[in-house]
SEVO-698268 format. One record per atom (N, C-alpha, C): x, y, z; residue in one letter; atom name. Coordinates in Angstrom, 3 decimals. Layout:
BEGIN
          u          v          w   doba   roke
          X          Y          Z      A     CA
...
***
This chain:
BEGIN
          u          v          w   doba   roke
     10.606      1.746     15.155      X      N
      9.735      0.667     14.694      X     CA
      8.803      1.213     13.616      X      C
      8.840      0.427     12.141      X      N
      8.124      0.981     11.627      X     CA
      6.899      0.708     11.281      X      C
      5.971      1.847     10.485      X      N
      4.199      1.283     10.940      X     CA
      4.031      0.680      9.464      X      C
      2.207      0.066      9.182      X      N
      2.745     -0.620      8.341      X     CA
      1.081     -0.072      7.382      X      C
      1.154     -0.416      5.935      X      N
      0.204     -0.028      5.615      X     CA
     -0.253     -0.580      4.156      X      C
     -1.084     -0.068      3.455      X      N
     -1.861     -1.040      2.139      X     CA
     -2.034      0.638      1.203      X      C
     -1.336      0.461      0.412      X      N
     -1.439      1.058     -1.261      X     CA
     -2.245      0.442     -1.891      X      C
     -3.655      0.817     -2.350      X      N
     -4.482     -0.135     -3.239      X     CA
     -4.314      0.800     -5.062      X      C
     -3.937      0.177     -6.035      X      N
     -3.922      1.172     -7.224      X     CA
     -4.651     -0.387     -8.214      X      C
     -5.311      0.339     -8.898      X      N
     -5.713     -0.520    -10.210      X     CA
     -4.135     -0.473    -11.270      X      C
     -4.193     -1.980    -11.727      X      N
     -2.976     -2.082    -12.727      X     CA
     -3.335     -1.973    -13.882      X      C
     -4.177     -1.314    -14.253      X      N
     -4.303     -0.758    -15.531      X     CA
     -3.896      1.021    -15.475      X      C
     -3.375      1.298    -14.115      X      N
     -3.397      2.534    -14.131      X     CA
     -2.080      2.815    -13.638      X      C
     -1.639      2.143    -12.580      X      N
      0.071      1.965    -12.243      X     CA
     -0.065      0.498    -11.698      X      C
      0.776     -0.042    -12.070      X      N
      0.802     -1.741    -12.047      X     CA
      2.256     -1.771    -10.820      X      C
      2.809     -2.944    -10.325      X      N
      3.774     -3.469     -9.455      X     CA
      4.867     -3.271    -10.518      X      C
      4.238     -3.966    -11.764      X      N
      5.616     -3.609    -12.392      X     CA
      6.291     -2.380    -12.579      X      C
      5.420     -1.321    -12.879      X      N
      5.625      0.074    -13.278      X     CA
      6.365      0.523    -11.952      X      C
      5.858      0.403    -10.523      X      N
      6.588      0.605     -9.322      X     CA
      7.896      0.031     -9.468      X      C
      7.821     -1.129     -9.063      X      N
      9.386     -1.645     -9.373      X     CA
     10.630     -0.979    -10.372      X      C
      9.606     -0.749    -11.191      X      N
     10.957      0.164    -12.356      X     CA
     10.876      1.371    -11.999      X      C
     10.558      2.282    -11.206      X      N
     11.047      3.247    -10.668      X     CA
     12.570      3.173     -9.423      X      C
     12.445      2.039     -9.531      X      N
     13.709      1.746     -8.805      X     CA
     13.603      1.967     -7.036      X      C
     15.342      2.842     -6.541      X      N
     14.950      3.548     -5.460      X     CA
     14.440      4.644     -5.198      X      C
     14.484      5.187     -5.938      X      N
     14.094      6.848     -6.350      X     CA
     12.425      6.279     -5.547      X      C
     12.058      5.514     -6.165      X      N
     10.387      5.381     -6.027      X     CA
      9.239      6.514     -6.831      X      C
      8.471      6.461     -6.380      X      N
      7.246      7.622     -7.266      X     CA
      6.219      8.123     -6.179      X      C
      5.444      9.171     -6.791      X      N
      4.963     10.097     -5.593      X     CA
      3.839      9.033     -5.679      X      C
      2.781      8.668     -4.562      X      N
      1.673      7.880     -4.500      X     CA
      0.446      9.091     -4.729      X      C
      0.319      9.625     -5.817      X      N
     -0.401     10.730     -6.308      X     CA
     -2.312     10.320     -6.396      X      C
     -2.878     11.664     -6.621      X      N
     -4.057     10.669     -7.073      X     CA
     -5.676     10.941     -5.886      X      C
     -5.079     10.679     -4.579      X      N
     -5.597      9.959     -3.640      X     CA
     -6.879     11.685     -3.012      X      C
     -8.118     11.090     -3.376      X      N
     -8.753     12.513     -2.914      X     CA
     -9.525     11.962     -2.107      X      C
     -9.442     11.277     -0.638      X      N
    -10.282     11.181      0.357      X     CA
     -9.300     11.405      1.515      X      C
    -10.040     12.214      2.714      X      N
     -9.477     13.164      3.455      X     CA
     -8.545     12.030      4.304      X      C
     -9.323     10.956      4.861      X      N
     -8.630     10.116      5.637      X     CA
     -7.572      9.419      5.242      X      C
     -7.636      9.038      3.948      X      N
     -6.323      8.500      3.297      X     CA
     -5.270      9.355      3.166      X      C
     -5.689     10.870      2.938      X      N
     -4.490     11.574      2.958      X     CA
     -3.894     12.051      4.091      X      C
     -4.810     11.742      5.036      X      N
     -4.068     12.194      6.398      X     CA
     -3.492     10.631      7.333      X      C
     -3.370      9.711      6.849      X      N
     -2.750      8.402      6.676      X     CA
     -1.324      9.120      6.401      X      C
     -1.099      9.153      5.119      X      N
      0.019      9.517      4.285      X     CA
      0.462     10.399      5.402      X      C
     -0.057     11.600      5.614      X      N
      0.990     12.602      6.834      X     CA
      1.687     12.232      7.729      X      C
      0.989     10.958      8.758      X      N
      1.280     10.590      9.430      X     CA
      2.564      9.181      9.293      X      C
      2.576      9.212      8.047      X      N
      3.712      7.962      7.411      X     CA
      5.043      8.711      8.191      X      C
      5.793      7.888      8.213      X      N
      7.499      8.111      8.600      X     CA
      8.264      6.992      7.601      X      C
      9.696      8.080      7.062      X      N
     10.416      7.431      6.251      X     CA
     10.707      5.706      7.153      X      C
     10.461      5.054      6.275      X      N
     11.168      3.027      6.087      X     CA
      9.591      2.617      7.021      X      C
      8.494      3.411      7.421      X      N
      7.365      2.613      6.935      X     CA
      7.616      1.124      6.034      X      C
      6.643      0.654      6.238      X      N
      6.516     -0.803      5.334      X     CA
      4.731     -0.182      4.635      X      C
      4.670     -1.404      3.830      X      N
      3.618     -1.442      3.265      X     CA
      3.136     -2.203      2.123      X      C
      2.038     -2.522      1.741      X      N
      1.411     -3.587      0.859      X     CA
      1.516     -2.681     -0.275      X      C
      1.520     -3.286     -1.501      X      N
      1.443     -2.967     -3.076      X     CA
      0.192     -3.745     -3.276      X      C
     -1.253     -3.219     -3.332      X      N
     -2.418     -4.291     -3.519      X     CA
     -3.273     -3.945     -5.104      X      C
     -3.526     -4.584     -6.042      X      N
     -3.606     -4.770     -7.184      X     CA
     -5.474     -4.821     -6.610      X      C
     -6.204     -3.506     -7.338      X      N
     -7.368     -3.896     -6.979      X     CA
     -8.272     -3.639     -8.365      X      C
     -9.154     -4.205     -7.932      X      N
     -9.965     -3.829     -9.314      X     CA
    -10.003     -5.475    -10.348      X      C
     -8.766     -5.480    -10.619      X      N
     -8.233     -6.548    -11.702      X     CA
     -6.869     -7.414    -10.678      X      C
     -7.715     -8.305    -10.426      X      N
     -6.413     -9.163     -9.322      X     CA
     -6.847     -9.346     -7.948      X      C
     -7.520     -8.159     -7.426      X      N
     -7.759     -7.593     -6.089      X     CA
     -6.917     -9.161     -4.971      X      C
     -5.605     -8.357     -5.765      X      N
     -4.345     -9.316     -4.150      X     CA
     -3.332     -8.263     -4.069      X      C
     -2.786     -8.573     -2.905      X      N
     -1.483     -8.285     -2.656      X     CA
     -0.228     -8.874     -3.393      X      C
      0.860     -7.671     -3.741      X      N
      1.358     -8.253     -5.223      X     CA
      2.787     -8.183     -4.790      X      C
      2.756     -6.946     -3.635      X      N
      4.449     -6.334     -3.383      X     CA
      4.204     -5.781     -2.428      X      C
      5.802     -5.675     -1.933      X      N
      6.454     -4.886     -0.333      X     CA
      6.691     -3.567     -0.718      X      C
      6.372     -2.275     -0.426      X      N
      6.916     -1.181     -0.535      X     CA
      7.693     -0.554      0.797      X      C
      7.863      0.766      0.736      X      N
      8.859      1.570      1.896      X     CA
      8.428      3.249      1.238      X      C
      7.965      3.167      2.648      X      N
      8.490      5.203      2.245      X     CA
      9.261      5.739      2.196      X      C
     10.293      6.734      1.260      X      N
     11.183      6.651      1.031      X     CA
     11.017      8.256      1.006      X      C
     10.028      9.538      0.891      X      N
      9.390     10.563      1.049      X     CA
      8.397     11.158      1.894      X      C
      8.811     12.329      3.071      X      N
      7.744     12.345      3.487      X     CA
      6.510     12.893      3.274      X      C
      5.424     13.363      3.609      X      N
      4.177     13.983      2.546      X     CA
      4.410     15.401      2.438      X      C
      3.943     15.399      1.192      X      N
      4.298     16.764      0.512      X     CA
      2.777     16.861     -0.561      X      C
      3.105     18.438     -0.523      X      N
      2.055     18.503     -2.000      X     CA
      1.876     17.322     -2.992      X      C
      0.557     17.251     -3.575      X      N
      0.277     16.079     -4.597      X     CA
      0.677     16.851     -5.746      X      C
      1.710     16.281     -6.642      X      N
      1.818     17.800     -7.876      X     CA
      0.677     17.063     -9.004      X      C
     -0.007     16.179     -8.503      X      N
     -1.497     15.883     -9.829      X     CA
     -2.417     16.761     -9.342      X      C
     -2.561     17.674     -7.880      X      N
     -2.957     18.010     -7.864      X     CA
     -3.004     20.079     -7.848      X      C
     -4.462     20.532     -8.457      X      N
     -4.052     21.793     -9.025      X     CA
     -4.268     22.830     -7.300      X      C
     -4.354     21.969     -6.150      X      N
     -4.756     22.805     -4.575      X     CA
     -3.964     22.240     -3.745      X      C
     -3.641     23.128     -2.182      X      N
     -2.258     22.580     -1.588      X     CA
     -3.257     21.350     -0.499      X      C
     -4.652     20.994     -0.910      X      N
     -5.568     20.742     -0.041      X     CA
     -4.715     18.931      0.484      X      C
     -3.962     18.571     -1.486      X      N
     -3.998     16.914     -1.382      X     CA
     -2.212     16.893     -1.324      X      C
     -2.256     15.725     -0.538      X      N
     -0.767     15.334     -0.229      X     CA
     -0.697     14.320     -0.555      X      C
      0.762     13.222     -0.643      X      N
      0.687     12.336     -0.968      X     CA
      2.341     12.362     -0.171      X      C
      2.621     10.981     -0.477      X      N
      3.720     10.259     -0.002      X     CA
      4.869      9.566     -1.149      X      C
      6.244      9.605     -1.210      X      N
      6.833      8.245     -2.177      X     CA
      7.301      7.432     -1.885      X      C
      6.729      6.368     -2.388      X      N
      7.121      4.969     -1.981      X     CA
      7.871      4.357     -3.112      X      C
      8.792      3.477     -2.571      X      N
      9.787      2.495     -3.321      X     CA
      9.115      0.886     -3.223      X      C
      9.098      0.293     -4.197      X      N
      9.443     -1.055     -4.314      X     CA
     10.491     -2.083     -3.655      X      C
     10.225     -2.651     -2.447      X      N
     11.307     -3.865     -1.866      X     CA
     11.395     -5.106     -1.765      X      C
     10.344     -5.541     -2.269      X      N
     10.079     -7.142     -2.808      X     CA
      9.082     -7.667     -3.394      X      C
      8.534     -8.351     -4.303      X      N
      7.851     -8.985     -4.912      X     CA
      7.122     -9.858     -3.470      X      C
      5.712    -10.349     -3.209      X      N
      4.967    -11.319     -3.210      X     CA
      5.383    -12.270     -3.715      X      C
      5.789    -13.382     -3.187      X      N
      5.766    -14.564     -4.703      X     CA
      4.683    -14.919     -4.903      X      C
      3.701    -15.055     -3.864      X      N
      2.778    -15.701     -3.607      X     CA
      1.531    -14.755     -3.601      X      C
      0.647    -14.310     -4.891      X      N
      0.129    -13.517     -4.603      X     CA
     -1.026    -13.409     -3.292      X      C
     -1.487    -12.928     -2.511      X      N
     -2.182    -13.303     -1.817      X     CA
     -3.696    -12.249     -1.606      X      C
     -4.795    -13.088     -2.034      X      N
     -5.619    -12.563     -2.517      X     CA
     -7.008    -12.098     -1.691      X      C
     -7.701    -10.980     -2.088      X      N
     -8.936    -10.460     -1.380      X     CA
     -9.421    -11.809     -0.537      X      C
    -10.185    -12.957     -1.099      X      N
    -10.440    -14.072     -0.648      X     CA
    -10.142    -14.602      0.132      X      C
     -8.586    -14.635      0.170      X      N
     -7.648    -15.424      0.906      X     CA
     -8.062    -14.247      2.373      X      C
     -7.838    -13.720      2.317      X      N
     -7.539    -12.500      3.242      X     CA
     -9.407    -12.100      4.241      X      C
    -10.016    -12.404      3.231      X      N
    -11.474    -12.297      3.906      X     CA
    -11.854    -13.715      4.693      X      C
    -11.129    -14.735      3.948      X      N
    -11.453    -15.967      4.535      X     CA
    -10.857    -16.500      6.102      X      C
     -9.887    -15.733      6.514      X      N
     -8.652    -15.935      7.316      X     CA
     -8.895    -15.285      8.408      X      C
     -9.556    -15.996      9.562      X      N
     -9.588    -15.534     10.972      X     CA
     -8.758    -14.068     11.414      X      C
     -7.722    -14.405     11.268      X      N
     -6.633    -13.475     11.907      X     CA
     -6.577    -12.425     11.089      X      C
     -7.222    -12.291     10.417      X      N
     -7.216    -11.238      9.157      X     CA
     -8.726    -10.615      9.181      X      C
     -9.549    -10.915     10.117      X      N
    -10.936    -10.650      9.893      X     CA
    -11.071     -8.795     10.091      X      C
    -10.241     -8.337     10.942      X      N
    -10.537     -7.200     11.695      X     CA
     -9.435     -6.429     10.631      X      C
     -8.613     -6.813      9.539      X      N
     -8.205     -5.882      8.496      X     CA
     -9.002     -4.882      8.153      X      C
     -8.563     -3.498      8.122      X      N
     -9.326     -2.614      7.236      X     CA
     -9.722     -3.013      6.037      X      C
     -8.751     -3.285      5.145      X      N
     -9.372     -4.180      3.668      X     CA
    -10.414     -5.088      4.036      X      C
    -10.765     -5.451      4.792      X      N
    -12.121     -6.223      4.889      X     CA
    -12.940     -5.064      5.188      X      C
    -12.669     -4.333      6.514      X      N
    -14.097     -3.579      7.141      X     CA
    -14.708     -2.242      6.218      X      C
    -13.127     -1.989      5.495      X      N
    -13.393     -0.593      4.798      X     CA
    -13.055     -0.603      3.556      X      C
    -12.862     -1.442      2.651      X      N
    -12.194     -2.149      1.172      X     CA
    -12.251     -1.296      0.021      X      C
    -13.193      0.237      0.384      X      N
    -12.985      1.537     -0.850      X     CA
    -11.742      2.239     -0.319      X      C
    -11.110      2.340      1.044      X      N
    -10.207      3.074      1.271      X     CA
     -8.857      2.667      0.437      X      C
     -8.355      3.711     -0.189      X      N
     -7.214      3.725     -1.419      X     CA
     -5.853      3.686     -0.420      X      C
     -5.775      4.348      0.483      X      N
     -4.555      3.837      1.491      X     CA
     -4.807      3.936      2.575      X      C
     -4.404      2.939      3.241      X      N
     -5.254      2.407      4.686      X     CA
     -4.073      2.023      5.549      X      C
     -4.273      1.761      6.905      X      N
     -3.417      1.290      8.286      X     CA
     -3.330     -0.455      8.011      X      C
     -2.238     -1.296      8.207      X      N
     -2.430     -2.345      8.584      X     CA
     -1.647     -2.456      9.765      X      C
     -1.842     -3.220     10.767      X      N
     -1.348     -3.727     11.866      X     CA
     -0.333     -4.481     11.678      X      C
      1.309     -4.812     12.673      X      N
      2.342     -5.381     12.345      X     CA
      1.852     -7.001     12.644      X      C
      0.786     -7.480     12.940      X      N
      0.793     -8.725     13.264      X     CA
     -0.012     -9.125     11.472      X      C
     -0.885     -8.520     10.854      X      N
     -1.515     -8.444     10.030      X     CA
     -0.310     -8.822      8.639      X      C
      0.541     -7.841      9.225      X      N
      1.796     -7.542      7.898      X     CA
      2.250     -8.852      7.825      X      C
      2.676     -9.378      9.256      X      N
      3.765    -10.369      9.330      X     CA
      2.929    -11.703      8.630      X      C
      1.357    -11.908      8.988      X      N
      0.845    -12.882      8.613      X     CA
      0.818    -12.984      6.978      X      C
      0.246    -11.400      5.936      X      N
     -0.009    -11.659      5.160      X     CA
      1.261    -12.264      4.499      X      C
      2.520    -11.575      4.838      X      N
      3.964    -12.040      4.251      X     CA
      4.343    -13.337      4.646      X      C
      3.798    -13.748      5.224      X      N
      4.356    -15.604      5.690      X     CA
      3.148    -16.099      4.826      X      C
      2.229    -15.913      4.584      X      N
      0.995    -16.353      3.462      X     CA
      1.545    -16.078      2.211      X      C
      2.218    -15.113      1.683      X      N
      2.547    -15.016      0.394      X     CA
      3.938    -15.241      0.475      X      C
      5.014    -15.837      0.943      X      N
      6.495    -16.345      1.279      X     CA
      6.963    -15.257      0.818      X      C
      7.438    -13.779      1.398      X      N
      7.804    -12.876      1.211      X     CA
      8.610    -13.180      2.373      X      C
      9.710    -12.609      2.394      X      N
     10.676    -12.467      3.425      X     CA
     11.136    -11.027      3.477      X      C
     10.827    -10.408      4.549      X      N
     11.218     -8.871      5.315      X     CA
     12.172     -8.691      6.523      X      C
***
């Protein structure tokens, strides 16, 4: 059973689209220098699920990813301190579904993206996943 989780990146810096065109191969989720997020990533297992969330500019959920790598050295980084994970692209959002939407929504109240919304990769819960993807007509 796999666990499920939230990639937050600004799209001025790697966008959904830029993911997606990495294909299956996917790309390392590089970058990430807070201790708890990177020890998130350790604990990932390959076909994980997970959110693609557009923050900064958009701040929604945009896309389905998958881990497709397990954590390894960050090679952006110059110490063996930061790890990171690679994730693939597996479906588009059609429906983007947004910070708002997501703060406004009972069943969504106890999201980390609400309680903790600086964390760059975070835990979501499978009831959380299933809701935001029936909110944005994603099919998994």
């Amino acid at each position: 059973m796999p666990n499920y989780w939230l990639f937050k990146s600004e799209p001025d810096t790697w966008s959904w689209d830029q993911q997606k065109a990495k294909g299956k191969a996917g790309e390392e989720w590089t970058g990430v220098r807070n201790y708890q997020a990177r020890n998130f990533m350790r604990a990932m297992k390959l076909g994980d699920m997970g959110f693609f969330y557009h923050s900064n500019e958009g701040r929604e959920v945009v896309g389905i990813v998958e881990v497709c790598t397990l954590a390894h050295r960050d090679s952006s980084s110059d110490v063996d301190t930061w790890e990171c994970v690679d994730i693939r692209a597996v479906a588009d959002v059609p429906r983007h579904v947004t910070l708002d939407e997501i703060k406004a929504d009972p069943k969504l109240k106890g999201m980390v993206l609400v309680t903790n919304s600086r964390l760059s990769v975070q835990p979501v819960s499978e009831a959380e996943f299933k809701h935001i993807c029936k909110l944005g007509g994603a099919r998994i």
